[in-house]
C-alpha positions in Angstrom: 35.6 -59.6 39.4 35.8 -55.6 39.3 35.7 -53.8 36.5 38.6 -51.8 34.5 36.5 -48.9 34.3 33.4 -47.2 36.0 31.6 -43.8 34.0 28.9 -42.8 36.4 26.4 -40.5 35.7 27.4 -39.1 32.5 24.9 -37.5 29.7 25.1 -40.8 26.9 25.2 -40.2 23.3 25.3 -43.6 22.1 25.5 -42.7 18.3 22.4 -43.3 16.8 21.5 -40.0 16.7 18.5 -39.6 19.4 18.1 -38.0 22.0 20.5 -38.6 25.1 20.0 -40.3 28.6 21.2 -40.6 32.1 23.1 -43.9 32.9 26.5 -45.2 33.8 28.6 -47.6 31.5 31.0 -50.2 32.9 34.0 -51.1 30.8 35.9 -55.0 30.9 38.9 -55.5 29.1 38.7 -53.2 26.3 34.8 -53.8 25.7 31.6 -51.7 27.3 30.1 -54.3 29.5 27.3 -53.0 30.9 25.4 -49.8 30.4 22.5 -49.1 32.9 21.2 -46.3 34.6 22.7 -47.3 38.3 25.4 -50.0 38.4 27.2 -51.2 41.1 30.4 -49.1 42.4 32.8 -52.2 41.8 35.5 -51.1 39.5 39.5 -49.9 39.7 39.2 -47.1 38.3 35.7 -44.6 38.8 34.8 -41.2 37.1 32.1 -39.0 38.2 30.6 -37.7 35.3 28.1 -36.0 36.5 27.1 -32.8 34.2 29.5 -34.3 31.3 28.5 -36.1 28.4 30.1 -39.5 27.0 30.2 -40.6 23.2 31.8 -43.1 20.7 34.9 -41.8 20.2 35.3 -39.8 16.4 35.7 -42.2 13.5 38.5 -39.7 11.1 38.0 -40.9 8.0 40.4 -38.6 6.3 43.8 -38.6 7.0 47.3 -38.6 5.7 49.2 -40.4 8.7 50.5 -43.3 6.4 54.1 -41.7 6.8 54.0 -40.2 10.3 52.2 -43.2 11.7 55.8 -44.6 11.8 58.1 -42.6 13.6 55.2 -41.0 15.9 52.8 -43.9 17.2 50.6 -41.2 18.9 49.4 -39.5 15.5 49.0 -36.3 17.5 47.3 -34.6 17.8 44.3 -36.7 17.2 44.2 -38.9 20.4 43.8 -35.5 22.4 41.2 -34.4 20.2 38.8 -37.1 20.6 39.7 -39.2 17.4 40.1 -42.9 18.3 39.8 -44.1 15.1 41.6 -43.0 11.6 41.6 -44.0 8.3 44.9 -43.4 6.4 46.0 -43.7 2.9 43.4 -41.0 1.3 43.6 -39.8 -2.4 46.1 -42.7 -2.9 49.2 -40.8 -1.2 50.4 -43.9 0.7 54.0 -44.9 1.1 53.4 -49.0 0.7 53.4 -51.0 -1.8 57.0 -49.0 -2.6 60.6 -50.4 -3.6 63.9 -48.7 -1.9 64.5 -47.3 -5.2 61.0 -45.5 -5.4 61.8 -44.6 -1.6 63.5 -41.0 -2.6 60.7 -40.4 -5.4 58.0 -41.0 -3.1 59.3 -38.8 -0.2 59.4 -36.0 -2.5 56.0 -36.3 -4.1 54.7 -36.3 -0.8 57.1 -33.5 -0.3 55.0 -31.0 -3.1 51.4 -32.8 -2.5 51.2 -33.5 1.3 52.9 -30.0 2.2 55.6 -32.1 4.1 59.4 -31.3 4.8 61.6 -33.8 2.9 63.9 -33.5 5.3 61.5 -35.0 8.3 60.3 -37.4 5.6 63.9 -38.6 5.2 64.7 -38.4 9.3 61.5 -39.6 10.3 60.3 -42.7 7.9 60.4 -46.5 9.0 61.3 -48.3 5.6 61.0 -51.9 7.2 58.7 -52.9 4.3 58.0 -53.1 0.6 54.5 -55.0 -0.1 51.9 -53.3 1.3 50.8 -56.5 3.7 54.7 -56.0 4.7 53.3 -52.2 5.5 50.7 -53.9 7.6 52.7 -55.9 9.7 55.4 -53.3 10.7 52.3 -51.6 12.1 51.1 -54.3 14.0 54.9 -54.4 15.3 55.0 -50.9 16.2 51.5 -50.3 17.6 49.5 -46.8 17.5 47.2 -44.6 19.9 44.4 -45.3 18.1 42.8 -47.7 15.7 43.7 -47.6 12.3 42.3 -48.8 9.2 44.4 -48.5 5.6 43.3 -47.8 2.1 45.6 -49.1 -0.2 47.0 -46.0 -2.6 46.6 -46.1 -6.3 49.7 -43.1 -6.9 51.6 -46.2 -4.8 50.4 -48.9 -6.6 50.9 -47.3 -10.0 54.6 -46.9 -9.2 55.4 -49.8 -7.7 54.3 -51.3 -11.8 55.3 -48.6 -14.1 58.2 -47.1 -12.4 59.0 -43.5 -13.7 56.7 -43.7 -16.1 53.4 -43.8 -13.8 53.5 -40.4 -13.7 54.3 -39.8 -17.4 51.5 -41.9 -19.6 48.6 -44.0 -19.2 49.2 -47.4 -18.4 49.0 -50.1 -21.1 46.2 -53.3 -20.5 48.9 -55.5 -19.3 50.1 -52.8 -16.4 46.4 -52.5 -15.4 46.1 -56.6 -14.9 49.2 -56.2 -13.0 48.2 -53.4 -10.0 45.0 -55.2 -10.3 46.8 -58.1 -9.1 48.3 -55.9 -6.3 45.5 -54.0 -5.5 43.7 -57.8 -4.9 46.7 -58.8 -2.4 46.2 -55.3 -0.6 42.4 -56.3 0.0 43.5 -60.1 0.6 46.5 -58.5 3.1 43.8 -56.2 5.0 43.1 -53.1 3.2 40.3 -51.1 4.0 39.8 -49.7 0.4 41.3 -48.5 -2.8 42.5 -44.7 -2.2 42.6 -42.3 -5.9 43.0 -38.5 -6.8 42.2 -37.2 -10.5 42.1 -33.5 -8.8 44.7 -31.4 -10.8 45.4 -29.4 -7.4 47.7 -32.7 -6.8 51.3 -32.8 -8.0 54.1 -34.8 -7.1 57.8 -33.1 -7.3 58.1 -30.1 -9.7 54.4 -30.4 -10.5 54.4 -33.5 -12.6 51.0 -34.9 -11.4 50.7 -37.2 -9.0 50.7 -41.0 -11.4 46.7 -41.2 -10.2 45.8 -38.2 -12.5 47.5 -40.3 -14.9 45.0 -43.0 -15.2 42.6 -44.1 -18.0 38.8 -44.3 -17.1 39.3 -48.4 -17.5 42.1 -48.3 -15.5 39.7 -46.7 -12.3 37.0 -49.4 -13.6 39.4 -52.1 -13.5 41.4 -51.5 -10.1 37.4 -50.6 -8.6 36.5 -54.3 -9.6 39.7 -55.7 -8.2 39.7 -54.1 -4.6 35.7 -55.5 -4.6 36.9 -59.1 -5.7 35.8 -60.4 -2.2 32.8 -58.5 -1.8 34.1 -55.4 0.1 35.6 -52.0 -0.1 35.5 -48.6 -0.3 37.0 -46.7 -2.9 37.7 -43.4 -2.2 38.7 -40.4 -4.9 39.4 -36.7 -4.5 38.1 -36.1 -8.4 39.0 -33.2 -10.4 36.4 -31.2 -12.9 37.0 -33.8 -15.4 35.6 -36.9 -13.7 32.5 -37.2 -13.4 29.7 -38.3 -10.8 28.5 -40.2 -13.6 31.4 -42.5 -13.8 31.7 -42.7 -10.0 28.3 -44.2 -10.1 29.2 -46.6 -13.0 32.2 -47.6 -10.5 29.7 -48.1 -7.7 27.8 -50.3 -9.7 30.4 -52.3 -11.1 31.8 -53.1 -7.8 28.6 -52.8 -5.4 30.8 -50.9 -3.1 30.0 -47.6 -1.6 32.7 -44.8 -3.4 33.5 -42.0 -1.4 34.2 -38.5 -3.5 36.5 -35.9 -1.9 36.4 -32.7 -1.4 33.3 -31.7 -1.6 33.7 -27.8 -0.4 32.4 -24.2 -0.6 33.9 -22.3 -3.4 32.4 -18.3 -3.1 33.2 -17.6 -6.9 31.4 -20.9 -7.7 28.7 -21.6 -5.6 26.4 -23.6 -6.9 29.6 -26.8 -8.1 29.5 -28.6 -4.8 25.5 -28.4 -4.6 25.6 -29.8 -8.4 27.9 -32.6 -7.1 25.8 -33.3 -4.4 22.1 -33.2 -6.3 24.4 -35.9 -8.4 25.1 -37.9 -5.4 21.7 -37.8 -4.6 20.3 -39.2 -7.9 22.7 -42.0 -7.7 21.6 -43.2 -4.6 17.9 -43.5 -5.4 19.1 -45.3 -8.0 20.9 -47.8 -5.3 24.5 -46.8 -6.0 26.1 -45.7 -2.6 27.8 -43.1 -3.0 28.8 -40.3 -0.4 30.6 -36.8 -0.4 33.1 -36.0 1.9 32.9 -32.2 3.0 34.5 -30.5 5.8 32.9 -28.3 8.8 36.1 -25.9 8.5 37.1 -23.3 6.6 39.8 -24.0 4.8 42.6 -22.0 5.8 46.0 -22.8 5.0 49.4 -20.5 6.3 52.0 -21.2 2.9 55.0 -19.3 2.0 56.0 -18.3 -1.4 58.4 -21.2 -1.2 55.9 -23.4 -0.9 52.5 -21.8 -1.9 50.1 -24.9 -2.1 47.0 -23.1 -2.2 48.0 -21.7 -5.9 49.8 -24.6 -7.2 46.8 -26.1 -8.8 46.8 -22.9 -11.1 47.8 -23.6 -14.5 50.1 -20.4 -14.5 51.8 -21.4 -11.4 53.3 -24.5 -12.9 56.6 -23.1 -14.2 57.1 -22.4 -10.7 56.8 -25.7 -9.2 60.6 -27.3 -10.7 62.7 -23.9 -8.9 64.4 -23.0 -6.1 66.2 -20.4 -5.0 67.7 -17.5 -7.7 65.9 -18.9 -10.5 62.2 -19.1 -8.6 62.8 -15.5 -7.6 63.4 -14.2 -11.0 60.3 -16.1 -12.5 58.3 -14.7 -9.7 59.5 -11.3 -10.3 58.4 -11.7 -14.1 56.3 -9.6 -15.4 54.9 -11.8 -17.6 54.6 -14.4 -15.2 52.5 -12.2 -13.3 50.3 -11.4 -16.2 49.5 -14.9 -17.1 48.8 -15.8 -13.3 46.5 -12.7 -12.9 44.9 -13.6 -16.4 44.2 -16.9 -14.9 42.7 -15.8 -11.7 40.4 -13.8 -13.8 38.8 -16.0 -15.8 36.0 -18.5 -14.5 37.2 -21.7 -13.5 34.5 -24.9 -12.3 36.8 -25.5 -9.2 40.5 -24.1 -8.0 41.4 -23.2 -4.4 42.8 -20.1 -5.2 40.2 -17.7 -6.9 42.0 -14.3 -6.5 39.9 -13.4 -3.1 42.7 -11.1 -1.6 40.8 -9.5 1.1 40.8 -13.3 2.5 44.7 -13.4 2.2 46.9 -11.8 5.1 50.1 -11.4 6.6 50.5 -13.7 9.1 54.8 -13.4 10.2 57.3 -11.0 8.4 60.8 -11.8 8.5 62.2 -8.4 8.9 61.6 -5.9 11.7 61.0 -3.1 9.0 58.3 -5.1 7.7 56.2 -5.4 11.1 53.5 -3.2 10.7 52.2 -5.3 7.9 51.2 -8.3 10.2 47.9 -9.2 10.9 46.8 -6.9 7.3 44.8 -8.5 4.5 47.1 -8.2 1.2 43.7 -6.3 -0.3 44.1 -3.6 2.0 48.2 -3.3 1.4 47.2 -3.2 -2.0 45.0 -0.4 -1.7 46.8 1.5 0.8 49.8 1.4 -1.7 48.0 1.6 -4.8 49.0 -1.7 -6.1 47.7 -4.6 -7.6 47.5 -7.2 -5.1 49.3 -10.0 -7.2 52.3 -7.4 -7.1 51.8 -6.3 -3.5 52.2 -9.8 -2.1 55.1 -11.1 -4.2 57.2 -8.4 -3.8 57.3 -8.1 -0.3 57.9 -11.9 -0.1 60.6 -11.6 -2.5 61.9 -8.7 -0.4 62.1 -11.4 2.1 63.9 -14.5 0.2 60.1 -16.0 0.4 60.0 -16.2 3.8 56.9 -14.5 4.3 54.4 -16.7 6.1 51.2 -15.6 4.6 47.3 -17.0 5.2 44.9 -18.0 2.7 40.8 -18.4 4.2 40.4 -20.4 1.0 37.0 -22.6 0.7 33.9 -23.4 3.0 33.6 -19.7 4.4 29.7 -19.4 4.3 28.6 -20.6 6.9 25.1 -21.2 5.1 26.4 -22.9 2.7 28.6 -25.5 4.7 25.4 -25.8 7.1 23.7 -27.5 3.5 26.7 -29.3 3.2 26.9 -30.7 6.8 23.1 -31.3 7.1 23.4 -33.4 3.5 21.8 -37.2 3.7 24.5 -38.0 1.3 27.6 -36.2 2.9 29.9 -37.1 5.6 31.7 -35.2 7.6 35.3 -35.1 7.3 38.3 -33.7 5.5 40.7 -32.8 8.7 43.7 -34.2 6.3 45.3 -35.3 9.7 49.1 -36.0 9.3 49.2 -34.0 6.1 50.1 -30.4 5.2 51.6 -29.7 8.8 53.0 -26.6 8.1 49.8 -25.2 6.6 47.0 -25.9 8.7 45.5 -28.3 11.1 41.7 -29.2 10.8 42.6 -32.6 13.4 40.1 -31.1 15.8 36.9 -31.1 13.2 35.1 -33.3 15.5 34.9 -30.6 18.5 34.3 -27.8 16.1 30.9 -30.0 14.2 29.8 -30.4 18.0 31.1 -26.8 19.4 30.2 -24.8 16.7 27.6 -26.3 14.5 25.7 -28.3 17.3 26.0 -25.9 19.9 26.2 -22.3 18.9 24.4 -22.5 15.1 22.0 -24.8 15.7 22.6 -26.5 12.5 21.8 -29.8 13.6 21.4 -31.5 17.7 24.2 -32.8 19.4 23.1 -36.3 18.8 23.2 -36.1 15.2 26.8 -34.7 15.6 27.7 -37.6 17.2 26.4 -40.1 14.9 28.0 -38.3 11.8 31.4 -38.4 13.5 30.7 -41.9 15.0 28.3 -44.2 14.0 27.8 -43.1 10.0 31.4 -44.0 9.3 31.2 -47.3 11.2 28.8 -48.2 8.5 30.1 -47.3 5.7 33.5 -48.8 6.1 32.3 -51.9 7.8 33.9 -51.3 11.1 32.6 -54.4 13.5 31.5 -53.1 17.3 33.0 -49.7 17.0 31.0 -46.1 16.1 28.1 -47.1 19.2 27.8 -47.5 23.1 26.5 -50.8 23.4 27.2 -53.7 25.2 29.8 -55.7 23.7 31.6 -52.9 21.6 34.9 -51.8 21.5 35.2 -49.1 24.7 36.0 -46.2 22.2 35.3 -43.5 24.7 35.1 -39.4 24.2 34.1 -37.5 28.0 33.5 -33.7 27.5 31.6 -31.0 28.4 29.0 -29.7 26.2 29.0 -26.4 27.1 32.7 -26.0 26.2 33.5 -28.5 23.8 35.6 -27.4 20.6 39.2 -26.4 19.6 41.7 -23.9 20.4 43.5 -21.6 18.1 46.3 -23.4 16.2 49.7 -22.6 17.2 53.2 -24.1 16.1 55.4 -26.6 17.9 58.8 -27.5 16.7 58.3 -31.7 17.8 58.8 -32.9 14.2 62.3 -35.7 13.5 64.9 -33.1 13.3 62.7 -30.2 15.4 61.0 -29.0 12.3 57.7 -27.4 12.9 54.3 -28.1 12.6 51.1 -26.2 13.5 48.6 -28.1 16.3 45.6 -27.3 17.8 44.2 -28.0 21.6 40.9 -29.8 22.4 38.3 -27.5 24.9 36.1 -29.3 27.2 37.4 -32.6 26.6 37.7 -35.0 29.8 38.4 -38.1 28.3 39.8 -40.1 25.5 39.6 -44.0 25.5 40.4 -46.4 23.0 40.0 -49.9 23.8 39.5 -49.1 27.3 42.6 -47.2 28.1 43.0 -43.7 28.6 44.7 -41.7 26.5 44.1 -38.2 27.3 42.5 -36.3 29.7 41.9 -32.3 30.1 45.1 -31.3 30.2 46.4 -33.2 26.5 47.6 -36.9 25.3 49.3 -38.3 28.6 52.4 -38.8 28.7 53.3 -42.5 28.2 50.3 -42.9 27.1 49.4 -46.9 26.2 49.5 -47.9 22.5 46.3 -49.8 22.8 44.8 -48.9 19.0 44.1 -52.3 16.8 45.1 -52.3 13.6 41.6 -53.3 11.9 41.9 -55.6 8.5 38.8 -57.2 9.1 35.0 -55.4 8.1 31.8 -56.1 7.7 30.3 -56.4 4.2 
C-alpha cells in the first residue's frame, strides 16, 4: 500500500542535536514510517527536497491561546511559522475552570493582563463549558491546527473557589483543600500542568492583581503537591522579585516534578538578575531538583498606547492610572505630580521592571494627526532633546494632544545580544516566551522558532543548527512528557517543518484587521519555510497557512512520567 507522504532527499535534523544527514522519510497515517537514505518512490503525494532541510516541528511551550483557541481553530499564526505543537494556559491566565457569572470578570482581567480587546473577548469566546475537563472536551469537539497541551490556571482556579475575593486576600486552609481538589480533577481530566504568576507586572482590571499574586507560600506548596498526586506535571510560574528560586526548588522537591520559571530576560539597567536566577537554577539541579528557565531569543518589543500602556503598568506610580478612562485618565496623566512620582520611580533601582526609563529605546511608531507626522519613526529621547524637554513630558503630551492615540514602541528587555546568547546557550534554560495568542495588539514573538535558527544559528553563530532544533523540538518533548513527538524516528507522530536554511526566519510584523468584529492584531510571516505538517497533513506551505487547511492537531492529556 503507498504511502501518504514521500520527503526525498531533504537535509534531516532529527532533534537530538547532532549533526544532520542525507535521507528520505516516508510518512503512513499520521506517523513517520520509514526513514532511510533511498526509499522506494511509492507514495500519493512526493516532495523533492533536495537542498532543504526537514525537522520536528517547534514544540511552543509558551502561549496564551486558551481564549482564541475557540473562535479561531488555526491559532495563527503559528501553523505557518513552523509551530505544530503549543502549550496553553501559561502564568495561570486560563479561561476554564470558570462559572457564567465569573465569565465578564475573567474577560476583563484578560482584558488589562493579556493586552486583549474586551470587545473580541466578548464576540469571539466559546462558553460551552464550566469545569475545566468540560474545557477539554469542547476542544476535542472543535478541533485545532495543531497539537495542544493545557496547563490548568491557578488565577482560574482561585476564582472559580473564592469568588471576588481571590483577588482581594489570601485564601483560608479550607479554600486551599478545595482548588486542591480541583486542581487534582484538572490533572485526572488531562492537564498538562499547574500554570502560576507572582510577577507584579500582572494585573487583572483596574490593576487589582491578578488572584495568583494573591497566594500564600503554602498555598503554591499545596496546589504543587496536588497537580503531582499521580506522579506527573509541570508547574509553571512567571515569579516576581519576591519569590524565590529557593522556594521553587522546595516545590520541585515536594512534588518531584520539573517547575518551569518565566521570564527569564535581559534587563540593561540590571544585568546581572537573570544570570543570578539562572546560577540559582543551576545549583538546584545538581542538587536533583529539575528546574528550568524559560528565556526568549527576542527582544522584547512591545507597540502600546497611552490607553493601554502595558509596558509601564507594573510601575508602582502607574497604578492610579489603571481604574480610568477617558477625561479622568487624561487629567491624571497631565498631573504634575503624577509625573513626578512616575519619574521618581524610574529613577530609582528596581531588581526587575520592564520599563526602566531607557527613552532612546522608545519611538513613535503612528501619529494620529497629519501635523504630528514628522515625529514618526523618532525616538522620544531625541524629541526630548530637540525640544528641550524631559522625556516623561515629551511623550505624554503629545499622546494626550492626541486623545491617547498615539501608537508608540517600547525595545524593552533581551537587547544584548551577548547577553541573550548566555541565556540561549544555558543547560538549564529553554527557549521560549513567544506569548502566542496574547498581547495581539503589542507584539508578536509567534515566529521565535525561525529567528533561534535564522539569527542565532545561522548568522551569530551562537549555537549549530542542530542544537536549534533540539531546543525548539526535542528538549520540550522531555520535559512535558510528550510521547513520540519532538524526534524523526520511526513510529512518531509526522510533526514536520521543510525550510531552507539559508533563508529561514521571520518577516517584519505588520497588522491585520482578522480579529471577531475586524479588530486588529499584529502578525508576522515565516521566510524559507516549505512545509508545515502536523500528524501528517499539510498545513502550510511557502506562501502561508492554506486555506482550508485540515484540523488534524490532537488534543494530548496523556504524558510520559
Amino acid at each position: 500500500m503507498a504511502d501518504d507522504l514521500l520527503i526525498r532527499g531533504a537535509r534531516l535534523y532529527d532533534g537530538i542535536g547532532g549533526e544532520p544527514f542525507d535521507a528520505d522519510l516516508a510518512v503512513k497515517d499520521g506517523r513517520i514510517r520509514a526513514i532511510a537514505p533511498s526509499l522506494p518512490v511509492d507514495a500519493e503525494t512526493v516532495i523533492d527536497a533536495q537542498g532543504l532541510a526537514l525537522m520536528p516541528g517547534i514544540i511552543d511551550s509558551h502561549t496564551h491561546f486558551d481564549a482564541q483557541i475557540t473562535w479561531d481553530p488555526y491559532v495563527r499564526p503559528s501553523p505557518a511559522l513552523g509551530v505544530t505543537t503549543a502549550v496553553i494556559g501559561n502564568c495561570g491566565f486560563t479561561i476554564a475552570p470558570c462559572r457564567p457569572a465569573d465569565r465578564e470578570r475573567t474577560m476583563r482581567n484578560l482584558t488589562q493582563v493579556e493586552g486583549m480587546s474586551l470587545d473580541v473577548l466578548r464576540q469571539g469566546i466559546r462558553w460551552e463549558f464550566e469545569t475545566f475537563a468540560e474545557y477539554l472536551a469542547q476542544l476535542r469537539r472543535s478541533r485545532s491546527a495543531v497539537n495542544l497541551a493545557c496547563y490548568v490556571g491557578h488565577s482560574s482556579v482561585r476564582t472559580w473557589v473564592m469568588g471576588d475575593d481571590a483577588a482581594r486576600r489570601e485564601a483560608t486552609p479550607d479554600e486551599i483543600e478545595r482548588m486542591a481538589a480541583l486542581t487534582r480533577e484538572a490533572m485526572d481530566a488531562g492537564a498538562v500542568g499547574f500554570a502560576s504568576s507572582t510577577s507584579p507586572a500582572h494585573n487583572g482590571e483596574g490593576g487589582v492583581p491578578m488572584p495568583s499574586r494573591l497566594a500564600s507560600d503554602a498555598e503554591h506548596l499545596a496546589l504543587i503537591e496536588a497537580m503531582a498526586h499521580r506522579g506527573g506535571g509541570v508547574y509553571m510560574v512567571t515569579k516576581g522579585g519576591q519569590m524565590p528560586v529557593a522556594l521553587l526548588e522546595e516545590m520541585a522537591a515536594r512534588a518531584g516534578r520539573p517547575v518551569m520559571i518565566a521570564a527569564l530576560l535581559h534587563n540593561g539597567t540590571n544585568p546581572d538578575a537573570v544570570f543570578a536566577d539562572l546560577d540559582a537554577i543551576s545549583a538546584a539541579n545538581t542538587r536533583g531538583r529539575k528546574l528550568l528557565g524559560q528565556v526568549s531569543c527576542c527582544p522584547l518589543t512591545m507597540e502600546f498606547t497611552l490607553a493601554s500602556p502595558y509596558p509601564v503598568e507594573g510601575l508602582q506610580s502607574w497604578q492610579p492610572a489603571l481604574s480610568l478612562k477617558g477625561a479622568a485618565l487624561e487629567a491624571l496623566l497631565a498631573d504634575p505630580q503624577f509625573r513626578k512620582r512616575v519619574r521618581a520611580e524610574l529613577a530609582a533601582p528596581a531588581t526587575f521592571r520592564l520599563f526602566n526609563g531607557e527613552w532612546s529605546k522608545v519611538h513613535v511608531v503612528q501619529v494620529s494627526q497629519e501635523r504630528h507626522r514628522a515625529l514618526e519613526q523618532k525616538s522620544i529621547a531625541e524629541l526630548a532633546a530637540r525640544a528641550g524637554k524631559d522625556p516623561l513630558d515629551t511623550m505624554l503630551d503629545l499622546a494626550l494632544d492626541e486623545d491617547l492615540t498615539t501608537i508608540f514602541t517600547a525595545q524593552l528587555l533581551n537587547s544584548d545580544e551577548q547577553a541573550v546568547s548566555r541565556l540561549l546557550t544555558h543547560p538549564h534554560s529553554i527557549v521560549s516566551l513567544s506569548d502566542a495568542g496574547a498581547h495581539l495588539t503589542f507584539f508578536n514573538d509567534a515566529g521565535f522558532g525561525l529567528h533561534l535558527m535564522g539569527h542565532w544559528s545561522r548568522d551569530r553563530g551562537v549555537m549549530s543548527l542542530g542544537e536549534a532544533v533540539r531546543r525548539l523540538t526535542l528538549q520540550s518533548a522531555q520535559v512535558f512528557g510528550l510521547r513520540g513527538r519532538g524526534l524523526l524516528r520511526e513510529g512518531y507522530a509526522a510533526d514536520l517543518l521543510l525550510f531552507d536554511p539559508a533563508t529561514v526566519g521571520r518577516a517584519s510584523q505588520r497588522r491585520v484587521h482578522d480579529l471577531p468584529g475586524g479588530a486588529a492584531r499584529l502578525t508576522t510571516d515565516a521566510r524559507g519555510v516549505h512545509g508545515v505538517w502536523v500528524n501528517g497533513h499539510l498545513v502550510a506551505n511557502a506562501a502561508g497557512l492554506l486555506d482550508g487547511a485540515p484540523l488534524a492537531g490532537e488534543l494530548v492529556t496523556e504524558f510520559e512520567r
